[in-house]
C-alpha positions as CSV (number, residue, x, y, z in Angstrom):
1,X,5.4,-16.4,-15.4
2,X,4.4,-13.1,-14.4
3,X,1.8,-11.6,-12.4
4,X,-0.3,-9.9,-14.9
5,X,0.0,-13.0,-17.0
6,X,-1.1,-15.3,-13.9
7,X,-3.8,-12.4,-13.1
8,X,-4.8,-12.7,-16.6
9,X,-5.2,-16.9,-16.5
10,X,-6.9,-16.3,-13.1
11,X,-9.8,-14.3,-14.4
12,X,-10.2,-16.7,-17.7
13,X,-10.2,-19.6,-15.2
14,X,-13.3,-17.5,-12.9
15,X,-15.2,-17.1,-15.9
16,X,-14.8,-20.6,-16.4
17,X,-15.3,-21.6,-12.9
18,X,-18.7,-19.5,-12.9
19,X,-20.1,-21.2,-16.5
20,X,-19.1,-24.8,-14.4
21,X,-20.8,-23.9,-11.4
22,X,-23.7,-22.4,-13.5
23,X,-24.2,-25.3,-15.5
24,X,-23.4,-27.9,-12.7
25,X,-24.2,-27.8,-8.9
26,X,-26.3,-24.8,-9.3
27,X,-29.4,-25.9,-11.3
28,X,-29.7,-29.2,-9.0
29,X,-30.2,-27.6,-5.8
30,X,-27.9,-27.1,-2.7
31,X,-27.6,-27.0,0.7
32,X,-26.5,-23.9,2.6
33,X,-23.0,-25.1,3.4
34,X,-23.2,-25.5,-0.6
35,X,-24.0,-22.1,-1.1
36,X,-21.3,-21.1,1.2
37,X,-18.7,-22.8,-0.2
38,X,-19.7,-21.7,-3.8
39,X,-19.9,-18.0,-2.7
40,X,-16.3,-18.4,-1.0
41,X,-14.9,-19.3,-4.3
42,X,-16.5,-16.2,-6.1
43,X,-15.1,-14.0,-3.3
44,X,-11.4,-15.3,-4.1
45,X,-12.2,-14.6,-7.8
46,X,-13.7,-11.1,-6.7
47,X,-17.0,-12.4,-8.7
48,X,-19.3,-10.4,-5.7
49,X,-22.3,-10.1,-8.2
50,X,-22.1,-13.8,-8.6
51,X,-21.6,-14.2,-5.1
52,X,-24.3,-12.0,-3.0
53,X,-27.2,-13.7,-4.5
54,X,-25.9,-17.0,-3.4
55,X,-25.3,-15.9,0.0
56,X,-28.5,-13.8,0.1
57,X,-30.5,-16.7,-0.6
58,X,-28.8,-18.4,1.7
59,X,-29.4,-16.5,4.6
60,X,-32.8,-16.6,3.9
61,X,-33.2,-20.4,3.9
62,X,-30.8,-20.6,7.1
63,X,-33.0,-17.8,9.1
64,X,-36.1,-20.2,7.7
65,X,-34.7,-23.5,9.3
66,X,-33.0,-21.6,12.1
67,X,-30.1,-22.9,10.9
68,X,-28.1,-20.4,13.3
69,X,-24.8,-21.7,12.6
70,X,-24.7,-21.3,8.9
71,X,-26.6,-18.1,8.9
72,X,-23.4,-16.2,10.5
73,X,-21.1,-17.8,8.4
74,X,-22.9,-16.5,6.0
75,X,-23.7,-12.9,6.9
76,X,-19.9,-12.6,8.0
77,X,-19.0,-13.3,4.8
78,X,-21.7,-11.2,3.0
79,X,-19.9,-8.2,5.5
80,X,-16.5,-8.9,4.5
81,X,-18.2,-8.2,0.4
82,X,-19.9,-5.1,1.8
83,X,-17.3,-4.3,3.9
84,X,-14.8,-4.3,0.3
85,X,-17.6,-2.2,-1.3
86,X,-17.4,0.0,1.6
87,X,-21.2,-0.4,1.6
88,X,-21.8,1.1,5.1
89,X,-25.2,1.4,5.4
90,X,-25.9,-2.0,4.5
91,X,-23.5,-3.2,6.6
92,X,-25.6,-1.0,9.2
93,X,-29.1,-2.8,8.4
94,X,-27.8,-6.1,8.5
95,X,-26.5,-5.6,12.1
96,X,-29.4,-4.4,13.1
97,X,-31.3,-7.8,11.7
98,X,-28.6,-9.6,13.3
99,X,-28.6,-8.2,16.9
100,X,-32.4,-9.0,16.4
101,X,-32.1,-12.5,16.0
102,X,-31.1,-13.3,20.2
103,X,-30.3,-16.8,19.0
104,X,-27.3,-16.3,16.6
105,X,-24.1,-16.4,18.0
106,X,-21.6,-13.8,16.4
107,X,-19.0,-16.5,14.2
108,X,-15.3,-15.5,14.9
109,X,-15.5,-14.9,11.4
110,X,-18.3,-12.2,11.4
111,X,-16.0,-10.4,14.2
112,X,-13.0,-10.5,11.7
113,X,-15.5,-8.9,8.7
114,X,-16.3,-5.9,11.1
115,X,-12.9,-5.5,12.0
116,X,-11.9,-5.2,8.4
117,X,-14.7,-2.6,8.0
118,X,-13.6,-0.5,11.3
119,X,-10.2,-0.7,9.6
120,X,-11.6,0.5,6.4
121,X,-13.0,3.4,7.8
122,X,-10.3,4.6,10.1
123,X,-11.4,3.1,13.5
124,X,-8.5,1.8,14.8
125,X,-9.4,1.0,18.6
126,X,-12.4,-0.6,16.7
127,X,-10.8,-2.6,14.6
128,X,-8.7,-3.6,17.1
129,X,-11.4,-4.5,19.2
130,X,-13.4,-6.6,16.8
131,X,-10.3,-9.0,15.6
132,X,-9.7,-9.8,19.8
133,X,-13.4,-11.1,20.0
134,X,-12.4,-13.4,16.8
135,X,-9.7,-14.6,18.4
136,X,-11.4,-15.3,21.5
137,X,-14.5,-17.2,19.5
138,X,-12.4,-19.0,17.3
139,X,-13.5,-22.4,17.2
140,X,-10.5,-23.7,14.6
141,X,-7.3,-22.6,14.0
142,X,-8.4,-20.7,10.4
143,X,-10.4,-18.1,12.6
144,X,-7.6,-18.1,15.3
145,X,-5.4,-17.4,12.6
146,X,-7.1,-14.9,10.7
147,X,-8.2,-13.0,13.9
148,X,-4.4,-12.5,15.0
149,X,-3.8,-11.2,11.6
150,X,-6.4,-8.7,11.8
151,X,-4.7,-8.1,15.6
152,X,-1.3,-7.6,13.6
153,X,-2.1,-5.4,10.9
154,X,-4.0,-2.7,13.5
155,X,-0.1,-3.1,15.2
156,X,1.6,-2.1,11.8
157,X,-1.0,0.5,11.6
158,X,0.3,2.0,15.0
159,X,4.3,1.1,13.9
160,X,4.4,-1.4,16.0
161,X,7.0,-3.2,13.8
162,X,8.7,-5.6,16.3
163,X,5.8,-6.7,17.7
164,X,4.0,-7.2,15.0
165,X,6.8,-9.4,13.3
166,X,6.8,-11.8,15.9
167,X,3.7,-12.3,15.5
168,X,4.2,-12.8,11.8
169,X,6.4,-15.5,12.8
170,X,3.8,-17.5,15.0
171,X,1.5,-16.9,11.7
172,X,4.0,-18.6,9.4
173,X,4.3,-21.3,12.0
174,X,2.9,-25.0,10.9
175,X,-0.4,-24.7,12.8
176,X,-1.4,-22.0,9.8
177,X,0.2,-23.5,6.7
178,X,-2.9,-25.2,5.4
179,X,-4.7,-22.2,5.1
180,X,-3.4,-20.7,1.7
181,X,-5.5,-17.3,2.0
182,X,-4.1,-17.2,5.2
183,X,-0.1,-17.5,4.1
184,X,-0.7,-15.0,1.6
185,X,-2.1,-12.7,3.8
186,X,0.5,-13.4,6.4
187,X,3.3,-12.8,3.5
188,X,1.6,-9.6,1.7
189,X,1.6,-8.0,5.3
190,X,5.4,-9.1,6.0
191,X,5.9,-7.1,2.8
192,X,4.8,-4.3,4.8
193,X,6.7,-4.3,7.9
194,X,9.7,-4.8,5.6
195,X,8.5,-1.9,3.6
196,X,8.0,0.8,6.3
197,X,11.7,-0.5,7.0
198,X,12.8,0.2,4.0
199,X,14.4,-3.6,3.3
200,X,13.0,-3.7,0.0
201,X,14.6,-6.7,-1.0
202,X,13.0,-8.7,1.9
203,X,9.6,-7.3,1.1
204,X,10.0,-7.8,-2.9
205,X,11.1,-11.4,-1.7
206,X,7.9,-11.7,0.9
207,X,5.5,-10.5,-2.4
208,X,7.5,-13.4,-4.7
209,X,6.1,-16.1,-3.0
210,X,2.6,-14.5,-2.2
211,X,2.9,-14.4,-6.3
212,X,3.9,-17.9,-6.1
213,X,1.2,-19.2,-3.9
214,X,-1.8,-16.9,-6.1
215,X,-0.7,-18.7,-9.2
216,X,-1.2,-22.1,-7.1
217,X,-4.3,-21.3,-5.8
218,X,-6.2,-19.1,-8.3
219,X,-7.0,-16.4,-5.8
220,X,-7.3,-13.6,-8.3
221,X,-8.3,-11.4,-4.8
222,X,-4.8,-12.0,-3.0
223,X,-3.2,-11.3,-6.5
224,X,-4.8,-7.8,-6.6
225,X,-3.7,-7.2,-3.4
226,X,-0.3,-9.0,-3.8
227,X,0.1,-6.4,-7.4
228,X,-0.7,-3.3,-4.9
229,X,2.4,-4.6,-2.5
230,X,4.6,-4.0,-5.7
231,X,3.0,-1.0,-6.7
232,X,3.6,0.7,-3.4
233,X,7.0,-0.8,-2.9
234,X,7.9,0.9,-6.6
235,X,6.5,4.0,-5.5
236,X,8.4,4.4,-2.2
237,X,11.7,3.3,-4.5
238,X,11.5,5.9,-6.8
239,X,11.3,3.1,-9.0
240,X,9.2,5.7,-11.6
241,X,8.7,3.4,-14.9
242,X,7.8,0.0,-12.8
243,X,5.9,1.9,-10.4
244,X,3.3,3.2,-13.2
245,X,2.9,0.1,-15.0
246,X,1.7,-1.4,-11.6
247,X,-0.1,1.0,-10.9
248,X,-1.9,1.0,-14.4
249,X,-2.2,-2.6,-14.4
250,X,-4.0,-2.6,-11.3
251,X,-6.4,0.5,-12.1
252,X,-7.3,-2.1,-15.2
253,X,-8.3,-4.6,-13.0
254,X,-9.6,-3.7,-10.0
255,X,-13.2,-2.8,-9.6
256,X,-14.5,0.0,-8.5
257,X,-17.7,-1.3,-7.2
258,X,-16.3,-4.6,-5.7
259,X,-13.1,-3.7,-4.5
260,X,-14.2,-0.4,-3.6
261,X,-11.6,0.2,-1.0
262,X,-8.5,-1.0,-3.3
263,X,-9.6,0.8,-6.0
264,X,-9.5,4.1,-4.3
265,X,-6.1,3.0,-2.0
266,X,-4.8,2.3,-6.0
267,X,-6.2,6.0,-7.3
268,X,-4.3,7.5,-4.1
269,X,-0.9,6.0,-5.0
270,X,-1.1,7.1,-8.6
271,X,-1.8,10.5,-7.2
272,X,1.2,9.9,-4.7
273,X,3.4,8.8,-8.2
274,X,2.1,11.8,-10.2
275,X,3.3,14.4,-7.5
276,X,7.0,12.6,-7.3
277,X,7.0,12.8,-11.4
278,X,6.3,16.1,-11.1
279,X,8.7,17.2,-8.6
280,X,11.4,15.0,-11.0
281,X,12.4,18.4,-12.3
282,X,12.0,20.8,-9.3
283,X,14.1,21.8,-6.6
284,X,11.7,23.6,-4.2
285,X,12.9,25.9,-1.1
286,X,10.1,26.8,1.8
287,X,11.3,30.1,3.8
288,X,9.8,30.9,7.0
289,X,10.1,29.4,10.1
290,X,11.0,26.1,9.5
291,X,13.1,26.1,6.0
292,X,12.7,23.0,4.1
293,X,14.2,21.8,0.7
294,X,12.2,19.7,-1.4
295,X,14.8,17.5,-3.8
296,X,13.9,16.0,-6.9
297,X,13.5,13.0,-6.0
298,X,10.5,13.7,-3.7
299,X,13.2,14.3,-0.1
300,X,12.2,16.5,1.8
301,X,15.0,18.4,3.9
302,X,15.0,20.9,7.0
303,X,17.3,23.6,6.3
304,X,16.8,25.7,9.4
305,X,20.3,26.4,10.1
306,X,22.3,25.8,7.0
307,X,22.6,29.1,5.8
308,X,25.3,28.4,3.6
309,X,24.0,25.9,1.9
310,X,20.4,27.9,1.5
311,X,22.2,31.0,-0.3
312,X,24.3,28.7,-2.3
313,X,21.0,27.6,-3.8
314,X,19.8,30.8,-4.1
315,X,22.9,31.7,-6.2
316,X,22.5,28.8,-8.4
317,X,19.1,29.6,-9.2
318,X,19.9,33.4,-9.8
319,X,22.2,32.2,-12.6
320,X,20.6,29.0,-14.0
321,X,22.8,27.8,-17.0
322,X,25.2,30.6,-16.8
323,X,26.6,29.2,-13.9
324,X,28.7,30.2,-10.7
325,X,32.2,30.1,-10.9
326,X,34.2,29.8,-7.9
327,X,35.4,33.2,-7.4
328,X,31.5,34.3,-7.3
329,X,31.2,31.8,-4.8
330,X,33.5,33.1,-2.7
331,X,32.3,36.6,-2.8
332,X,28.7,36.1,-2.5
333,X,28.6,33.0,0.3
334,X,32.1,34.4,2.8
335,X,32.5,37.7,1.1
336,X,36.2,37.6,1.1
337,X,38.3,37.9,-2.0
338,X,39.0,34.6,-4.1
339,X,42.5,32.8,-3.5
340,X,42.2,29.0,-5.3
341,X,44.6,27.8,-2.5
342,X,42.7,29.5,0.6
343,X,39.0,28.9,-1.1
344,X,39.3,25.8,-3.3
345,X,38.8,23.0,-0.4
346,X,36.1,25.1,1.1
347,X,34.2,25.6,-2.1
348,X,34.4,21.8,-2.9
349,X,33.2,20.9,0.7
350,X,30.3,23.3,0.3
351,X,29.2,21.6,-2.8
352,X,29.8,18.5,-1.3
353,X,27.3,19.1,1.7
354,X,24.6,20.3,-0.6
355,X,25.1,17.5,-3.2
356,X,24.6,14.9,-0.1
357,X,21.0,16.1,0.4
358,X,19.8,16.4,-2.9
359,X,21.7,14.2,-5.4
360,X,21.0,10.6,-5.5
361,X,24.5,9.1,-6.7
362,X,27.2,11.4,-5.1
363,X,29.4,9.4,-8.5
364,X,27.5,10.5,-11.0
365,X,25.8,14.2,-10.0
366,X,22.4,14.8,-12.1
367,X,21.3,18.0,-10.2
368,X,24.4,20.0,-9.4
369,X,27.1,19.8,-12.2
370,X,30.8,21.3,-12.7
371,X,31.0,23.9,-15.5
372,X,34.1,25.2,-17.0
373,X,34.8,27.6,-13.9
374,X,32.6,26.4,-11.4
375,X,29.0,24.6,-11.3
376,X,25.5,25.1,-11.7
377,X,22.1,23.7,-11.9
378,X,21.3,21.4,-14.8
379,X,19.5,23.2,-16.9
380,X,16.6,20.3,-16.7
381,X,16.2,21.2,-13.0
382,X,13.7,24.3,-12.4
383,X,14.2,26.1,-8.9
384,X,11.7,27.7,-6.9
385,X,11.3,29.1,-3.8
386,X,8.3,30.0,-1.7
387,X,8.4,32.7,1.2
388,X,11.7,34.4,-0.4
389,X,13.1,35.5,-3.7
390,X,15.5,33.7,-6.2
């Protein structure tokens, strides 16, 4: 099965989870641990709207009893909501209720909530910050978990890739296996690490079985997030045609008020994909102090001190599909008089050098091809260059 036909069942099977609940548990009256359970379900469906009045109520009934315990289980979840919906200020009132309210201990899980929110908004050291005190108030091995994951990520966020991996591996350990959010989590940020690596087939493999486990569990959330793993893999592959349809997919289905945060992560890799499609055809050279070629493909190239190679462009783009033969090679580039026996090997090295930073196959040239005397661009292929002339 795939994963926009899993995502599909996923979000048939929330609409029938919410007409069960709706009909069932709901009209006879529940408990706040109820409410909390209930609400945690909606939140892996990414139902919020279902959700927030739940938890809302909730709160209200657990402040009213002084039922401290449940009424930061509850807030931390209602932050982790706001803190998807990047609702700030709200996030911002509720804080302020809560400091407040001297009896209420901070949950391990409230601490993990703010950290995703720090994370969301750029505060590392934050972020950082907030998923250490959930480790260090974890009362169960789901918040110790979840609290070193948060610790993790912030560590991929600075490239700490070693570190981090190891403690991916204490993650994927038996302590955490029961909690299924937890492996998928653990799996989609593996993806990652393998993905700043570039060892695309581990991370493809890593975002198999976080497909695997979604499908099991109906966690329409982790599937989102699992779809974006692809997408960005695709992306960073050059992988053009299964890049967009990701990316198109998951612009269908993601929210922009719930998942806020996804959604615009999603917009800014369709923006990333429609600058490499549009640099498919363009070979772009930068003069000035640092000279850089821009490929095809998206590459981008210092050229400082390749002279050569920089007015062997140059002459390519002067004569587009008329081409260069060799003997204008030789003339222009060394400005020595053509002999094939003195030039030949030096003419084929040249193009060999520039073919190695722009062409993707060296086998099978797309960019730089032979013509009947010589080579020139593919006609396809428009060349520019900024801070000089053609």
């Amino acid at each position: 099965m795939s994963l926009p036909q899993s995502l599909s069942e996923m979000q048939n099977g929330s609409e029938n989870v919410s007409r069960s609940l709706v009909g069932g548990i709901l009209i006879t009256g529940m408990d706040e641990l109820n409410v909390l359970q209930i609400a945690r379900l909606y939140y892996r469906l990414c139902s919020f709207d279902q959700a927030v009045p739940l938890l809302l109520s909730g709160l209200e009934k657990a402040k009213q009893h002084k039922n401290w315990n449940e009424y930061g289980e509850i807030i931390a979840l209602l932050m982790r909501i706001w803190a998807e919906r990047l609702e700030f200020d709200t996030v911002t009132t509720y804080l302020a209720e809560l400091e407040s309210l001297k009896a209420v201990e901070a949950p391990s899980r409230l601490s993990y909530a703010l950290g995703v929110l720090s994370s969301y908004r750029g505060q590392g050291e934050e972020a950082d910050r907030q998923f250490s005190l959930a480790v260090q108030n974890a009362k169960n091995s789901h918040d110790k978990g979840y609290g070193l994951f948060g610790m993790t990520h912030c560590r991929v966020q600075r490239g700490e890739l070693a570190e981090s991996m190891a403690t991916i591996e204490l993650l994927q350990g038996t302590e955490f296996q029961e909690f299924p959010d937890l492996v998928v989590a653990t799996l989609i940020l593996e993806a990652v690490i393998h993905r700043k690596q570039k060892r695309y087939d581990r991370a493809l493999d890593c975002l198999a079985r976080s497909q695997m486990h979604c499908q099991k569990e109906s966690n329409v959330y982790m599937a989102l997030n699992t779809l974006f793993g692809l997408a960005s893999i695709y992306v960073e592959m050059k992988e053009i045609q299964k890049a967009k349809e990701h990316l198109n997919l998951l612009n269908q289905l993601v929210s922009a008020k719930d998942l806020t945060h996804l959604s615009q992560q999603v917009q800014k890799k369709r923006d990333e994909l429609a600058e490499i499609e549009s640099s498919g055809n363009e070979i772009r050279l930068v003069e000035g102090p640092e000279r850089l070629l821009f490929t095809p493909d998206g590459e981008k190239v210092d050229l400082k001190k390749q002279f050569v190679l920089v007015n062997l462009l140059k002459l390519l783009g002067e004569k587009g599909d008329q081409g260069v033969t060799k003997e204008e090679m030789v003339i222009r580039l060394w400005r020595e008089d053509y002999h094939p026996l003195r030039h030949d090997n030096k003419v084929h090295a040249t193009i060999l050098r520039l073919r190695k930073l722009i062409e993707p196959d060296l086998k099978a040239p797309q960019f730089i091809l032979n013509s009947p005397d010589g080579y020139q661009l593919n006609p396809k292929i428009t060349f520019t260059v900024q801070g000089g002339v053609t």
